[in-house]
C-alpha positions as CSV (number, residue, x, y, z in Angstrom):
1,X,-54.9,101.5,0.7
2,X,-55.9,98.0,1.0
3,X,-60.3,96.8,0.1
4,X,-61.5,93.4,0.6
5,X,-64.8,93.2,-0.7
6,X,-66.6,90.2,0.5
7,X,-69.4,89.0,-2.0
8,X,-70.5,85.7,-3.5
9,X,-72.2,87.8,-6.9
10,X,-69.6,88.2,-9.2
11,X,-71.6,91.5,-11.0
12,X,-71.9,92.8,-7.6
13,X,-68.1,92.5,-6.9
14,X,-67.7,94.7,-10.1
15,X,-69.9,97.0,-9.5
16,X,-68.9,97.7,-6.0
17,X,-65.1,97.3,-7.5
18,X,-65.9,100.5,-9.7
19,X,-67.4,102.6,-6.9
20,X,-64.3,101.9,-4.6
21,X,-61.8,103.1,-7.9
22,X,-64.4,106.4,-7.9
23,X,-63.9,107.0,-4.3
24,X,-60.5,106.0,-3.5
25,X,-57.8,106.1,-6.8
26,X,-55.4,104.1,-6.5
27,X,-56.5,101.4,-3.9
28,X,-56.0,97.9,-4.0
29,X,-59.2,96.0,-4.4
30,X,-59.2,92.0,-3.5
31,X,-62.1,89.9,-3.5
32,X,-63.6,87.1,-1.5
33,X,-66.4,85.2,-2.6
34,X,-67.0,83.3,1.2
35,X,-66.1,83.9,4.1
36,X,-63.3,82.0,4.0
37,X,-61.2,82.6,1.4
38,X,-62.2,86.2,2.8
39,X,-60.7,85.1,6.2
40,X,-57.2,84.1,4.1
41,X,-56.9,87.2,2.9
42,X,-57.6,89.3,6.2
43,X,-54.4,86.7,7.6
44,X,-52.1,87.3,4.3
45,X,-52.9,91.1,4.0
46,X,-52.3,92.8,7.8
47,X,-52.6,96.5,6.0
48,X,-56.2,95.8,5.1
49,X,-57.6,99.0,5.9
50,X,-61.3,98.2,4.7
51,X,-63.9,95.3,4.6
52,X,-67.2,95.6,2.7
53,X,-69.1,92.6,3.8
54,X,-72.2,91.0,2.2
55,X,-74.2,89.1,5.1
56,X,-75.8,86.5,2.6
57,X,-72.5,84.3,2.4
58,X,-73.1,80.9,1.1
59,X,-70.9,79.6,3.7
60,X,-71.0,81.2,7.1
61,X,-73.8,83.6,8.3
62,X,-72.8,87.1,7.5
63,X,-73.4,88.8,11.2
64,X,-70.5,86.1,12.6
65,X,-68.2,87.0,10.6
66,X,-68.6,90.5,11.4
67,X,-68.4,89.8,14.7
68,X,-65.3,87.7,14.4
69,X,-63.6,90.5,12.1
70,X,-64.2,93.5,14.9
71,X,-62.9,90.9,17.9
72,X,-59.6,89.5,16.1
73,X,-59.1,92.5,13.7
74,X,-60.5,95.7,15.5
75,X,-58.2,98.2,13.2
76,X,-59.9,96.9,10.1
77,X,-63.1,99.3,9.2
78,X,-66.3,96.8,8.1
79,X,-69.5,97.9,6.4
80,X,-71.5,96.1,5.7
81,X,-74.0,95.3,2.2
82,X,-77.3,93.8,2.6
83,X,-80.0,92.8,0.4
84,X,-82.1,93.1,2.9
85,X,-82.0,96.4,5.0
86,X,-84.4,95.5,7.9
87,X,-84.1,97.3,10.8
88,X,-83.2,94.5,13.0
89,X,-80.2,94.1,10.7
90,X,-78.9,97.1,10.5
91,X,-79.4,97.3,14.5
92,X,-77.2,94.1,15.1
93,X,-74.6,95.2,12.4
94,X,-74.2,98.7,13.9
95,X,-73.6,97.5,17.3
96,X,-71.1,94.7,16.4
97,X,-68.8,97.8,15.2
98,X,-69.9,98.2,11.2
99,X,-69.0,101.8,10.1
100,X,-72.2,101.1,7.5
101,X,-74.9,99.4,6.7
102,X,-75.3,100.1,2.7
103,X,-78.4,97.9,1.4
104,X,-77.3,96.7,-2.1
105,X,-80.5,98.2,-3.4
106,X,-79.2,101.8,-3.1
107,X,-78.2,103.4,-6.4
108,X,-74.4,104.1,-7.0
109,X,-74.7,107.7,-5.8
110,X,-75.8,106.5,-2.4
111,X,-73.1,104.4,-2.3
112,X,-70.6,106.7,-3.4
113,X,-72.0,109.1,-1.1
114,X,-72.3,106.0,1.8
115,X,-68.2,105.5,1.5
116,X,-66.8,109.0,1.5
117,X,-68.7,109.5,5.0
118,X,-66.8,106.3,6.1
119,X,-63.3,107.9,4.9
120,X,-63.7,111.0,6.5
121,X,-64.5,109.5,10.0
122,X,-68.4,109.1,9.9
123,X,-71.0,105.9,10.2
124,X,-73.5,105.6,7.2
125,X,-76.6,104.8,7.9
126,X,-80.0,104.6,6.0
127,X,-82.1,107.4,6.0
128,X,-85.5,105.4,6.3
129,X,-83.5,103.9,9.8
130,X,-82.5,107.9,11.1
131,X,-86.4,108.7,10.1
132,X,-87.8,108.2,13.8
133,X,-91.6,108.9,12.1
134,X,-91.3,105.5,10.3
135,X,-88.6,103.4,11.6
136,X,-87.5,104.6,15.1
137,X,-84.3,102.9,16.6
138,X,-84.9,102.6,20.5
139,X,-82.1,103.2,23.1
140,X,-82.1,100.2,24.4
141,X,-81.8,98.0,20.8
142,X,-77.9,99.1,20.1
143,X,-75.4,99.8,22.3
144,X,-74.0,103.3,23.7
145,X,-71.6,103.8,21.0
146,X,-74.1,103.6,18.4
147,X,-76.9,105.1,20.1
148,X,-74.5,107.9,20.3
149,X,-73.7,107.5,16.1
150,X,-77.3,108.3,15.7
151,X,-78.2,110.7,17.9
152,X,-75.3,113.2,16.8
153,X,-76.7,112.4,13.1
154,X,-80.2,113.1,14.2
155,X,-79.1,116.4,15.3
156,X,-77.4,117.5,11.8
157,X,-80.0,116.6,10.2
158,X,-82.6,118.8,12.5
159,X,-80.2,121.7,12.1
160,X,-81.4,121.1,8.1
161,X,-78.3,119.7,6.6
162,X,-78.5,117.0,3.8
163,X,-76.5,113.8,4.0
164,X,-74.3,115.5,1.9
165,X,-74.0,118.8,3.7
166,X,-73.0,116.4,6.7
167,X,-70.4,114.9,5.3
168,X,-68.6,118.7,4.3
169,X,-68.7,119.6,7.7
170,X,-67.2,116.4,8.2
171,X,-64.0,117.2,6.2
172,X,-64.3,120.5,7.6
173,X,-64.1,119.8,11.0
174,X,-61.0,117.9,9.7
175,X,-59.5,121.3,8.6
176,X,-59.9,120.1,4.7
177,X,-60.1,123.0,2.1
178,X,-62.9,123.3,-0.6
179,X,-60.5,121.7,-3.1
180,X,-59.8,119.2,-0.9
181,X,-63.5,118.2,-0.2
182,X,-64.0,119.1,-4.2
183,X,-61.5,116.0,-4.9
184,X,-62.7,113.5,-2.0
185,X,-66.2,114.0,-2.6
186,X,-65.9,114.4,-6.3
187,X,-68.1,117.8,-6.5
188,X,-67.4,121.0,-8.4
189,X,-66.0,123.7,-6.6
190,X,-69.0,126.0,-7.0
191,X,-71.2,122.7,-5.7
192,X,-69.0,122.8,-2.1
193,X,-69.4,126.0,-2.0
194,X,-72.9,126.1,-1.7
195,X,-72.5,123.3,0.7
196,X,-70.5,124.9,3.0
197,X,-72.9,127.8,2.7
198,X,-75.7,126.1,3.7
199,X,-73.7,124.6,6.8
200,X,-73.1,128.3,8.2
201,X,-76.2,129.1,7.6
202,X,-77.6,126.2,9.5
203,X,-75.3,126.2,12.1
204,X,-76.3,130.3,12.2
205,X,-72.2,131.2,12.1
206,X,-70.3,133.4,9.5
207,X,-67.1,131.4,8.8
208,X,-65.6,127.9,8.7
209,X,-63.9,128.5,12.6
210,X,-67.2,129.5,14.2
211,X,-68.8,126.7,12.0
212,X,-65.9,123.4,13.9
213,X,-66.9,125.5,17.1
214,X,-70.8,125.6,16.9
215,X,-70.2,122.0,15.6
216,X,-68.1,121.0,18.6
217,X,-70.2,122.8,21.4
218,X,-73.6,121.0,20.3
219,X,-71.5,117.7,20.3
220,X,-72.1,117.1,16.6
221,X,-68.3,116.0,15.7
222,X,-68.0,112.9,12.9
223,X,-68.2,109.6,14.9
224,X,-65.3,107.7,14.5
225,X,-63.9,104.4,16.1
């Protein structure tokens, strides 16, 4: 697997560098401090399977370049880092085609926990922009795709599951055993356990089958693109 990360901070390039080797061993990890020697490498580099983009570039504002990286390279995955996570950016990001919106504020766990929804199929995004009590996303501000992103996330999360709880039944729903989900989501085996316990429970089923099912009925399957 192939990760450009696109960042103009050096210590941030590390730090996200040292996520990225937590969550997926093994990857190749360029970096780009502008947008253009980011651009080079998207041309040299057709196997690129992942972008994370900063939208404070010193050269080229960061929104155009996600929207010229979803029109010329649609089967490259973007999300995007912000040091600002207004609500009105992480509305135009998610509805130019970002899988994420990760603000660079988050602590590592957020971010670790931000990428392994994007691996197994699913759009991160805040929790203070999901809370409809303090930051409500209207219909009509993104497009149907993502409206449709958040609502089937809304819904997990009033069935009572965690972020993390959603993204088990996101590898389970992609037939993935407990070790499986142990090693992607870095968790204990005792940990996923619980997890998936907790997903029965909510979803008021007795095994991982009738779990998919109840999933799949209330339309609660991963997004994916």
């Amino acid at each position: 697997m192939k990760i450009l990360i696109v960042d103009d901070h050096v210590l941030i390039r590390e730090a996200l560098r040292s996520v990225l080797e937590e969550v997926s061993e093994g990857a190749t990890i360029i970096e780009a401090p502008d947008s253009r020697q980011a651009m080079r490498h998207v041309e040299q580099h057709p196997d690129l399977r992942l972008i994370l983009l900063d939208l404070g570039l010193p050269d080229r504002e960061g929104l155009g370049v996600l929207a010229e990286l979803r029109e010329r390279y649609p089967a490259i995955s973007v999300v995007v880092l912000s040091a600002h996570s207004r609500r009105d950016n992480v509305v135009k990001a998610l509805d130019l085609g970002a899988l994420g919106f990760i603000p660079k504020s988050a602590e590592r766990a957020v971010m670790l926990s931000a990428l392994n929804l994007v691996f197994a199929g699913g759009v991160y995004i805040p929790p203070e922009i999901l809370n409809r009590e303090n930051s409500p996303i209207e219909p009509s501000a993104v497009s149907a795709q993502v409206e449709t992103a958040l609502v089937k996330q809304r819904k997990l999360a009033d069935h009572g599951l965690t972020p993390r709880q959603i993204e088990v039944l996101a590898l389970m729903m992609k037939g993935k055993s407990n070790k499986v989900i142990c090693r992607e989501l870095h968790l204990a085996e005792p940990t996923v356990k619980n997890h998936v316990t907790a997903v029965l429970k909510a979803l008021n089923v007795t095994n991982r089958t009738e779990a998919v099912i109840a999933a799949s009925s209330l339309d609660l399957q991963t997004h994916r693109r």
